[in-house]
N, C-alpha and C positions, 0 to 999 in steps of 0.2 A: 504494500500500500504506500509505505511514505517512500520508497524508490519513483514509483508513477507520479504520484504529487510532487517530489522536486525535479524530474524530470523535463513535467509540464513549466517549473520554474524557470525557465532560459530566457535569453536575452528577449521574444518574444510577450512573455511574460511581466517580465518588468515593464519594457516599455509601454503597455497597456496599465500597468497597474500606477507607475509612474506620473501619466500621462491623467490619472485620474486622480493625482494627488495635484497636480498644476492644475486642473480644472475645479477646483474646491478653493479657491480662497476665499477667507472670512475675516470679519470684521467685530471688533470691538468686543462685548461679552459673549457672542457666538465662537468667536476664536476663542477665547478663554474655556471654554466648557467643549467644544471640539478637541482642545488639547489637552484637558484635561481628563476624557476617557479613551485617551490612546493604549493605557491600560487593557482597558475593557475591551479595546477593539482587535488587540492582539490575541488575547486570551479567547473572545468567540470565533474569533478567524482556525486558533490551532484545536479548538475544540470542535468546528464544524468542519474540520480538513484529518479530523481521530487524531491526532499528532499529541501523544500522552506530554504534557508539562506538570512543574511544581512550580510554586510560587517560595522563595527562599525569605531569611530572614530581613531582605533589605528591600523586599517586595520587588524582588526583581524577577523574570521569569526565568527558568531553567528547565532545559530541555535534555533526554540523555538520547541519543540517536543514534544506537549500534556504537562505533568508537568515537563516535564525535561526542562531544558536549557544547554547547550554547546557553551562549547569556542575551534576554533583550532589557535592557538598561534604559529606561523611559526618565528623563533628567525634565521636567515641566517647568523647572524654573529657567532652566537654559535654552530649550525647545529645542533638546536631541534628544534621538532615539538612537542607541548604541548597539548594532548587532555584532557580539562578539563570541569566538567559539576557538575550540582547539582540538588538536585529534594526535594522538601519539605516533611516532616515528618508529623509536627503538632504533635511529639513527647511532651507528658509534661516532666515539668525539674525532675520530680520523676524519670524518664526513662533513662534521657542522662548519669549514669554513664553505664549502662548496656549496650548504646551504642554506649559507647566509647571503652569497654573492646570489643565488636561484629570488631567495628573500628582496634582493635589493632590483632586481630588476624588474621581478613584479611591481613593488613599491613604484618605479618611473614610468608604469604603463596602464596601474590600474587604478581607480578611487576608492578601492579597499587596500587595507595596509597589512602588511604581513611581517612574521618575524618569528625567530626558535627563541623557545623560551629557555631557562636554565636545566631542567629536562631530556631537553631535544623534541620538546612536543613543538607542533606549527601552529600558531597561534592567526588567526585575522578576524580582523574588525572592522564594518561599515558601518559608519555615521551619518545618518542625515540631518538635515535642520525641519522642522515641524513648526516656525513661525507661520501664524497664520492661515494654517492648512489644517484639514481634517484628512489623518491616515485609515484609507479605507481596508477592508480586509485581504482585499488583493495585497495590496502594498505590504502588510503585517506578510501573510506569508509568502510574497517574495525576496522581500528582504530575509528569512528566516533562510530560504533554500540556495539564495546566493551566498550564504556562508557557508553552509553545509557544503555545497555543490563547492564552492572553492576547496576549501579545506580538502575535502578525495580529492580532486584535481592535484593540485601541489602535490599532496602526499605521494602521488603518481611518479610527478613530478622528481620529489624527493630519493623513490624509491631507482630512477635507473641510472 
């Protein structure tokens, strides 16, 4: 199931769900209360897509998905939403400068940022800004499966 749902998540995907976060701007107390159940709007996006989550102590979401792990990190006073996740390597340390330079060249070409952690797990993270937008559910779990979907990728990446 959640192979086919991040599947469907590709550059297709975004750019519909994207396209319908630019077409929501709000104004005034209606952007206040749109940004503030971006929450809510992620939680019924991965509950009406089955995508098992916990809510953690800093009420932030968390997700376990096979080897990855994800975090979405809703910041309302800043108006970012932080999709952030990691997936283990088992990289030896002979390997980590090779993929750190892999780490650095994604960094120059993508708008998600990448990096080995102390570990050797692969770490990335997308950010967006939420001023004045209402995040639809599309958008919640595409942002969700373009880290996921990164994260394999690289590891791929990682592993030849």
């Amino acid at each position: 199931m959640l192979k086919n749902i991040f599947k469907r998540g590709g550059k297709l995907m975004m750019a519909a769900a994207m396209a319908s976060v630019v077409a929501l701007p709000l104004m005034g107390s209606e952007a206040e209360a749109a940004r503030g159940n971006t929450q809510g709007v992620f939680q019924n996006a991965l509950s009406g897509a089955d995508i098992p989550y916990t809510i953690d102590d800093n009420n932030n979401i968390h997700l376990e998905l096979g080897e990855v792990t994800i975090y979405v990190v809703i910041n309302n006073a800043e108006n970012v939403v932080r999709v952030w996740g990691w997936i283990p390597t088992n990289l030896p340390r002979s390997r980590w400068s090779n993929a750190y330079a892999i780490c650095n060249e994604l960094n120059t070409n993508r708008s998600e940022k990448f990096w080995l952690d102390s570990d050797g797990d692969i770490r990335c993270q997308w950010a967006f800004d939420t001023d004045d937008i209402a995040i639809s559910p599309a958008v919640a779990i595409a942002a969700v499966s373009r880290v996921y979907g990164n994260l394999n990728e690289v590891k791929k990446l990682f592993s030849n």
